[in-house]
C-alpha positions as CSV (number, residue, x, y, z in Angstrom):
1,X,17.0,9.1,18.2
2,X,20.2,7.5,16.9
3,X,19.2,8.3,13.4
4,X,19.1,12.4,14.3
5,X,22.5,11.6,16.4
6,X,24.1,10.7,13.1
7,X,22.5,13.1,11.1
8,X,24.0,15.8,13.3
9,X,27.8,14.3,13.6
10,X,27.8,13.7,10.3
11,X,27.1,17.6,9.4
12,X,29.6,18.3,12.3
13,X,32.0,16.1,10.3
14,X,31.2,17.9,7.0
15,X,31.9,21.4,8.3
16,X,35.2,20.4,9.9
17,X,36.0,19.0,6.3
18,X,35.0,22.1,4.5
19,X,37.0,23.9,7.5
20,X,40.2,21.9,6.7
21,X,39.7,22.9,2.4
22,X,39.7,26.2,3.3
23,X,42.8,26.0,5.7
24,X,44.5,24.2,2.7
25,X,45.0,27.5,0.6
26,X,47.7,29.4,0.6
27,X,46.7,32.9,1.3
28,X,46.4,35.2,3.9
29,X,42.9,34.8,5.1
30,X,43.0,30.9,5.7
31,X,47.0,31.6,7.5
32,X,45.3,33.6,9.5
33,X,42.0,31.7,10.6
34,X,44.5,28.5,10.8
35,X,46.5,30.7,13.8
36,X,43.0,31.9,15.4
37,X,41.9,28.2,15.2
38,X,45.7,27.1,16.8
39,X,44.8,29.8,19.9
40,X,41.3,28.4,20.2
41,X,42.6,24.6,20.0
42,X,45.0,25.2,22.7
43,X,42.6,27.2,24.7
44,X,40.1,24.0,24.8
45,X,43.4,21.6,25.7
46,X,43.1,19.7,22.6
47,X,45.9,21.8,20.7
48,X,48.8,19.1,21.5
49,X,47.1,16.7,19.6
50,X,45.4,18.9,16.5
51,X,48.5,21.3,14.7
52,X,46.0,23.3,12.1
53,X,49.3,25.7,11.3
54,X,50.9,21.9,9.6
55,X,49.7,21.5,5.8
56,X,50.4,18.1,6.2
57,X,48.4,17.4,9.4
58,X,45.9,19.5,7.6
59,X,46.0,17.7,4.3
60,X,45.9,14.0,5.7
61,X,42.7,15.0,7.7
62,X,41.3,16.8,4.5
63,X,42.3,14.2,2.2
64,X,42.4,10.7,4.0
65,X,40.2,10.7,7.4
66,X,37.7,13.0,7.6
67,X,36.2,12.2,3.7
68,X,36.3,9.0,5.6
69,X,34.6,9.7,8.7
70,X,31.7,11.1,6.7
71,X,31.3,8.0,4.1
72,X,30.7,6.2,7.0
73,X,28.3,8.3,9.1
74,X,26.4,9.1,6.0
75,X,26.2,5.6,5.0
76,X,25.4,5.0,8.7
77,X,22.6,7.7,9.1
78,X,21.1,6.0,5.4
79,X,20.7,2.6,6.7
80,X,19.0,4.1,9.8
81,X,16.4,6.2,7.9
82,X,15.8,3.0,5.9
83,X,15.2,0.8,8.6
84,X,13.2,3.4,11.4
85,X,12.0,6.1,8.5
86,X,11.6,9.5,8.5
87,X,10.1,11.0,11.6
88,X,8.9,14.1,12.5
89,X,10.9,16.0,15.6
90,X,10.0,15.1,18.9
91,X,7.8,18.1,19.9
92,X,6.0,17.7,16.7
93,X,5.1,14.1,17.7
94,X,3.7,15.4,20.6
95,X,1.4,18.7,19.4
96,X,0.6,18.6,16.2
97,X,-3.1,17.2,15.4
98,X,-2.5,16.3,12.2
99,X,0.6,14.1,12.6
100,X,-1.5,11.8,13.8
101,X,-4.5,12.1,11.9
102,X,-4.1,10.1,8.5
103,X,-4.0,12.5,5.7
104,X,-7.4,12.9,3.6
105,X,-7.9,11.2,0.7
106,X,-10.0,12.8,-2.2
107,X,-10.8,9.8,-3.8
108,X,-12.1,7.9,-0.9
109,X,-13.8,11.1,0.4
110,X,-16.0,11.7,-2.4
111,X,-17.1,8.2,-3.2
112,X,-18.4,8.7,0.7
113,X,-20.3,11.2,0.3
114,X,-22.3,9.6,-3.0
């Protein structure tokens, strides 16, 4: 379960970095999202803390934490698919047959029929 939980924050943490790129150039379209995101930040409450109209908030989260954030998630998330595996979703587990079935084998099926 923990190994889907980081799977998912660290996609989470990979859009906000790509959000953060695009909010670095210097045109039109990304001074305007960077407003609409300042209105939506400061609708959820959270706009005192988070400025996304400052380049240089912008740029230290871009360039310093958040490439950060993800090394360690993703190095996080690796080390838990090497020590649990890869496993198949939850419901799958539960109704599909041939998850838990083993997987023929042609070799060993036709030496048992001989």
């Amino acid at each position: 379960m923990l190994t889907w939980i980081t799977g998912m924050v660290a996609f989470v943490v990979s859009i906000v970095t790509a959000f953060t790129g695009y909010l670095l150039q210097s045109n039109f379209d990304s001074q305007w999202i960077a407003f609409q995101a300042k209105d939506a930040l400061n609708a959820v409450g959270v706009g005192a803390w988070f400025n996304v109209a400052d380049l240089g908030q912008i740029l230290m989260w871009h360039i310093t934490l958040l490439p950060l954030a993800v090394a360690v998630v993703v190095a996080l998330h690796v080390v838990l698919v090497r020590m649990h595996g890869v496993v198949p979703p939850l419901e799958a587990a539960e109704s599909d047959a041939q998850l838990r079935s083993p997987a023929p084998n042609p070799a060993t099926d036709s030496e048992d029929k001989k």
